[in-house]
C-alpha positions as CSV (number, residue, x, y, z in Angstrom):
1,X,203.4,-26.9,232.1
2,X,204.0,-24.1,230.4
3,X,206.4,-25.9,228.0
4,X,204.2,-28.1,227.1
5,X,201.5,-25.7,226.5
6,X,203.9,-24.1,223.7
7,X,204.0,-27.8,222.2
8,X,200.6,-28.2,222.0
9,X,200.3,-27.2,218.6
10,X,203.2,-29.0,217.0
11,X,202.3,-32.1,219.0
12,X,198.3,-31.7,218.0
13,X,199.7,-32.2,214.2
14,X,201.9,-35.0,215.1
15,X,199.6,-37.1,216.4
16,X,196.9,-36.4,214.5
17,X,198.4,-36.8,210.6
18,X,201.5,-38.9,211.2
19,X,201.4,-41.4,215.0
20,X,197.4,-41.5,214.6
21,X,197.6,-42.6,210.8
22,X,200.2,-45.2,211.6
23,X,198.4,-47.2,213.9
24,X,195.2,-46.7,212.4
25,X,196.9,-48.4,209.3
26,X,198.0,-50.7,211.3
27,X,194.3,-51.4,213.4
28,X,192.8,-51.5,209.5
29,X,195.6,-54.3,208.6
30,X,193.9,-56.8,211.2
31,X,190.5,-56.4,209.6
32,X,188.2,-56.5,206.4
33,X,187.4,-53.0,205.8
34,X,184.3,-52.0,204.1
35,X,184.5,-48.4,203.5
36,X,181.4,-47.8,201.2
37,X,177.6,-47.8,202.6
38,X,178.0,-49.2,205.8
39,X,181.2,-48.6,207.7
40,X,182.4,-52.2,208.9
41,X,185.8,-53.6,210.6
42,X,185.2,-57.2,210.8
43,X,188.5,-58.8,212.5
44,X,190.2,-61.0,210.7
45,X,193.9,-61.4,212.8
46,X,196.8,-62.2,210.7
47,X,194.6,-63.2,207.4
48,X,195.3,-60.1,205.5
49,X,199.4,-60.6,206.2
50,X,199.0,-64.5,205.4
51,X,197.3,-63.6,201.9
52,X,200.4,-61.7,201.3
53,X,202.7,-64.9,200.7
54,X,200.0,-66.4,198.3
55,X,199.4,-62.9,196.2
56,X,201.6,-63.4,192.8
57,X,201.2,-59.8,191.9
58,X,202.5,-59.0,195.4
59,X,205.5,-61.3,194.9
60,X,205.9,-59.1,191.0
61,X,205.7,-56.5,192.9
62,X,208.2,-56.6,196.0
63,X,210.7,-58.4,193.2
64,X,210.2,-55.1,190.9
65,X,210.7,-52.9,193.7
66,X,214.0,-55.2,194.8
67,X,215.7,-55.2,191.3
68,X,214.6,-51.5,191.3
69,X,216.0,-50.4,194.4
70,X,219.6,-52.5,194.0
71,X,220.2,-50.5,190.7
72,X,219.4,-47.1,191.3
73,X,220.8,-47.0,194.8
74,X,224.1,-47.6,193.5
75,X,224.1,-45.9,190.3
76,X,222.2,-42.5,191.6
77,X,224.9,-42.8,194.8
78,X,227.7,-43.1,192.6
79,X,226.8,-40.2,189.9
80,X,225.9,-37.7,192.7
81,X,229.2,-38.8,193.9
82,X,231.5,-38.0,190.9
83,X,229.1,-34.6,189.4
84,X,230.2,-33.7,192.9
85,X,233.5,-34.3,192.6
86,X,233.8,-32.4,189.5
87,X,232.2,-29.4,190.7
88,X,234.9,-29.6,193.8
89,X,237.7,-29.4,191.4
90,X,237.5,-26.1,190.6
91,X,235.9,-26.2,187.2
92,X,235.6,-23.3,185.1
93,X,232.0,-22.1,185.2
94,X,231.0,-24.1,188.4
95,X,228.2,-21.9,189.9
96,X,226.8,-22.5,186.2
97,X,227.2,-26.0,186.0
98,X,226.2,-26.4,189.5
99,X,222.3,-24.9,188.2
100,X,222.5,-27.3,185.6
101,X,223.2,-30.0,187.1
102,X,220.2,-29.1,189.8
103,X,217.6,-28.3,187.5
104,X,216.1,-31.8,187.3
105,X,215.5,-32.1,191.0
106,X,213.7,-29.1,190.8
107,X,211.2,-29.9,188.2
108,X,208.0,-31.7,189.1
109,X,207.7,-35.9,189.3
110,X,205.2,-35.8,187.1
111,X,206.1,-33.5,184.4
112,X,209.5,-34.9,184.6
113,X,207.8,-38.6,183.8
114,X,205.5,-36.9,181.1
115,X,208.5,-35.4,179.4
116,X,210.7,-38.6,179.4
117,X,207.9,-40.7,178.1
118,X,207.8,-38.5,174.7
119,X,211.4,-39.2,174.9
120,X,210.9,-42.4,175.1
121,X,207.9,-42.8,172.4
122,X,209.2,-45.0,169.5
123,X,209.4,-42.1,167.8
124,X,210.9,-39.7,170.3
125,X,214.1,-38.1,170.8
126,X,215.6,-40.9,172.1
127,X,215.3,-43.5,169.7
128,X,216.4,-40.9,166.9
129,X,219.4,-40.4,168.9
130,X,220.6,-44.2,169.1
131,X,219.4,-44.7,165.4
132,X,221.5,-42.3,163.8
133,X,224.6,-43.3,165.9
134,X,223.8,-46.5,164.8
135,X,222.5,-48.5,167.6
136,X,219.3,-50.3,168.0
137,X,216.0,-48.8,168.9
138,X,213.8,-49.8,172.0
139,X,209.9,-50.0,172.7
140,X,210.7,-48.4,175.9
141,X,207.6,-48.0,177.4
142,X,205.2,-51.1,176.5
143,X,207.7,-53.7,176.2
144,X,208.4,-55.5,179.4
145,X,211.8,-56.5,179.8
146,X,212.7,-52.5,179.3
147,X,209.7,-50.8,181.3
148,X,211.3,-50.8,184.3
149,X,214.8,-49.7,182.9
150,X,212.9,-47.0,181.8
151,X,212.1,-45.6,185.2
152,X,215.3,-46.6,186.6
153,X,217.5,-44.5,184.2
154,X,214.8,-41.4,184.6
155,X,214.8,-41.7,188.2
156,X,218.9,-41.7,188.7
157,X,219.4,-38.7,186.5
158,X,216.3,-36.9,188.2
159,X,217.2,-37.9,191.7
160,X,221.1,-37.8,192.0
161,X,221.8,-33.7,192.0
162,X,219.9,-33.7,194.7
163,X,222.6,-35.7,196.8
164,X,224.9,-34.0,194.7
165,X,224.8,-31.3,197.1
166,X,225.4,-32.8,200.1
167,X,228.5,-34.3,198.9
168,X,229.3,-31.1,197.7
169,X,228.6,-29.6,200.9
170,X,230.9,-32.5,202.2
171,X,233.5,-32.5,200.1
172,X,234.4,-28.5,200.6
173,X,234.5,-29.5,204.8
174,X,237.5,-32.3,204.3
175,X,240.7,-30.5,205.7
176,X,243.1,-29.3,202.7
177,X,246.0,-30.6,205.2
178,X,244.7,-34.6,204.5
179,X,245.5,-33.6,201.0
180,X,249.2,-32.5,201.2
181,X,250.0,-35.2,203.4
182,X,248.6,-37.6,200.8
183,X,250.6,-35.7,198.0
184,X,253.9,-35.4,200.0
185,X,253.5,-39.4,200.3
186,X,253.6,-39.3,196.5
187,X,249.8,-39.6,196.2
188,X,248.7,-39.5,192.7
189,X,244.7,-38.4,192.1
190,X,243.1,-41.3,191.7
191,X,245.0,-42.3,195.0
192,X,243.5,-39.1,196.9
193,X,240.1,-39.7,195.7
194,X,240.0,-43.1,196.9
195,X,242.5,-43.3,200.2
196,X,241.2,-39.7,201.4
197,X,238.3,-38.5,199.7
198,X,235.7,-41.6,200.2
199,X,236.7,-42.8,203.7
200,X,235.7,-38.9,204.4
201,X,232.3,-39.0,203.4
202,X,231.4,-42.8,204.7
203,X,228.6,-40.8,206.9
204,X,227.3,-39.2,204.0
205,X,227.4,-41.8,201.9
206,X,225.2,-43.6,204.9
207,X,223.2,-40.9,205.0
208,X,222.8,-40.9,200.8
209,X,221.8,-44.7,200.5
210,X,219.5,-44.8,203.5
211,X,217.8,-41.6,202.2
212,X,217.8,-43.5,198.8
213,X,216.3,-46.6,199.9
214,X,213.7,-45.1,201.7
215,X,212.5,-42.9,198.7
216,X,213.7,-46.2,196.0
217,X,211.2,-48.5,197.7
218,X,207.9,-46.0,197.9
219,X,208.6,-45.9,193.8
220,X,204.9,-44.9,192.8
221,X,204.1,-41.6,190.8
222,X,206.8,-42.3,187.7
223,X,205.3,-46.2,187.5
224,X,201.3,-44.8,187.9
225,X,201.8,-42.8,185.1
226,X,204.0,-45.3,182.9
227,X,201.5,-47.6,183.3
228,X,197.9,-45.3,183.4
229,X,198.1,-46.9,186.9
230,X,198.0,-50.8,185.9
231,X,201.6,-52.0,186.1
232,X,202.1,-53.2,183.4
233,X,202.7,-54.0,180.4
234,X,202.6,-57.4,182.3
235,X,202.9,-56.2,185.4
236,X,206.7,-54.9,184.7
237,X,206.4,-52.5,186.4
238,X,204.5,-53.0,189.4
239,X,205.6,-51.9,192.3
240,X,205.0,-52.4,196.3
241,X,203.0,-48.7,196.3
242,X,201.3,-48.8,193.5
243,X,200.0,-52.6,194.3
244,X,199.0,-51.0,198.0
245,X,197.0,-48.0,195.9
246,X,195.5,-50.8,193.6
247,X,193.9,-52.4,196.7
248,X,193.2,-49.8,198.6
249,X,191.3,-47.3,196.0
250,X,190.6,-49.2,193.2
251,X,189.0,-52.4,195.4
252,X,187.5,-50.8,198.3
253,X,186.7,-54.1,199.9
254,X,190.4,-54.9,200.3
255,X,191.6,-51.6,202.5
256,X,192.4,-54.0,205.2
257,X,195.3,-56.2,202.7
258,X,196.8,-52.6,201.7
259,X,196.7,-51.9,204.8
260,X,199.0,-55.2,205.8
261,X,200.9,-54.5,202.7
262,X,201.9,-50.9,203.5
263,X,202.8,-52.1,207.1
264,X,205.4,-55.0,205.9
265,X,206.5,-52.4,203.1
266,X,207.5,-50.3,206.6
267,X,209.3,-53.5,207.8
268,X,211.5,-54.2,205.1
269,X,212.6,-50.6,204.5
270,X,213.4,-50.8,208.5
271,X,215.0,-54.0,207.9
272,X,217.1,-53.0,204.6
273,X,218.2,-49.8,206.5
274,X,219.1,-51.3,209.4
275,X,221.2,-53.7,207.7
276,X,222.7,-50.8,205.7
277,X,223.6,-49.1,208.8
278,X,224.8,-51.7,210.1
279,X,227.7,-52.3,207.2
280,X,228.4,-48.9,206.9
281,X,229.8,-48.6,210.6
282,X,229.9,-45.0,209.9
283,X,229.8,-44.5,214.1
284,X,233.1,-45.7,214.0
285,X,234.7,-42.5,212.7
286,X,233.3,-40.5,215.4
């Protein structure tokens, strides 16, 4: 008893902001919430997830998060991948480089997005840079076939130093001896890289994309400010969240539907990571 009397406290917060909030989202999901003057559940059973498969904007959105998620998962992966790489090589300057490379994980989401939309103004820094190397310019922010682009190549720069560092941390644990085995088999590089380096870090790389599709599919801050908190322009760049904060804050009489939507936003990240894990076979090396 007295072991659990140490874990009182740490338990007392678990229950109360994270097990009690999840199945209070989920009690809310079965009924029509009214929130304002008169506190009401009435019980509406699977309504709320039925509306779901009828709601366009909910279809925009889960598509928007999908494309978003299968192009920055990939990309973000792959960059962390090679700046880490390149810092393993034993680069001149590498505890320098190695800040610099950092220093966008560390600055806030929303300054970060404030910045990049001055950068992205049709007058900003970028579209100076690609007119006088001659290349077209973009409307980057209100046109909606590049909205979302927008994000995307914000978010992979932002996001990837950050697992830069655990495959850095990785990469300097691989045994030196796997190495001159590869080179005394006439190993070139490129050959070490891909026949050694890689199949080393499978568990991190598990570790990178299910951390990345978790954080990829709850996309919300960078597309709220984008958008002053709409979506658009034409809903371009809606996403799952955002739609959920929508419904929940901005129409109080549909807390119940966010609700549901938050719930099967849980299910597919379960789903999509299970499925990742489940490719990976990253067990197999232990």
């Amino acid at each position: 008893m007295q072991g659990y009397l140490f874990l009182m406290p740490a338990l007392f917060v678990l229950v109360v902001f994270l097990v009690g909030p999840i199945f209070y989202a989920i009690f809310l999901s079965f009924h029509k919430v009214q929130l304002l003057g008169t506190t009401s559940f009435d019980f509406v059973a699977f309504k709320n997830y039925i509306n779901i498969f009828d709601d366009l904007r909910a279809k925009i959105a889960l598509l928007n998060t999908a494309k978003y998620v299968l192009i920055v998962v990939p990309c973000q992966t792959l960059l962390a991948l090679v700046l880490a790489a390149t810092l393993n090589a034993g680069m001149k300057g590498e505890k320098f480089f190695r800040i610099v490379y950092f220093l966008p994980t560390l600055t806030s989401s929303a300054v970060l997005t404030l910045i990049f939309m001055w950068m992205y103004n049709q007058n900003g820094l970028i579209n100076k840079v690609l007119d006088f190397v001659g290349l077209p310019t973009y409307n980057w922010i209100n046109d909606p076939e590049i909205a979302l682009y927008a994000i995307m190549a914000m978010n992979i720069w932002s996001t990837a130093p950050f697992f830069m560092v655990i495959y850095l941390a990785a990469l300097q644990n691989i045994p030196e001896s796997l190495y001159e085995a590869a080179e005394l088999d006439g190993a070139n590089a490129i050959q070490k890289f891909l026949y050694v380096t890689v199949p080393q870090l499978r568990p991190v790389t598990s570790f990178v994309v299910i951390m990345g599709l978790v954080g990829t599919f709850q996309l919300f801050d960078q597309s709220y400010i984008f958008s002053a908190g709409s979506g658009g322009p034409n809903n371009s760049t809606l996403t799952v969240v955002l739609l959920i904060y929508q419904y929940a804050f901005k129409n109080m009489g549909t807390m119940g539907y966010a609700a549901a939507l938050a719930f099967a936003l849980a299910v597919i990240i379960l789903i999509a990571t299970l499925i990742q894990r489940k490719f990976s076979k990253e067990e197999s090396l232990y």
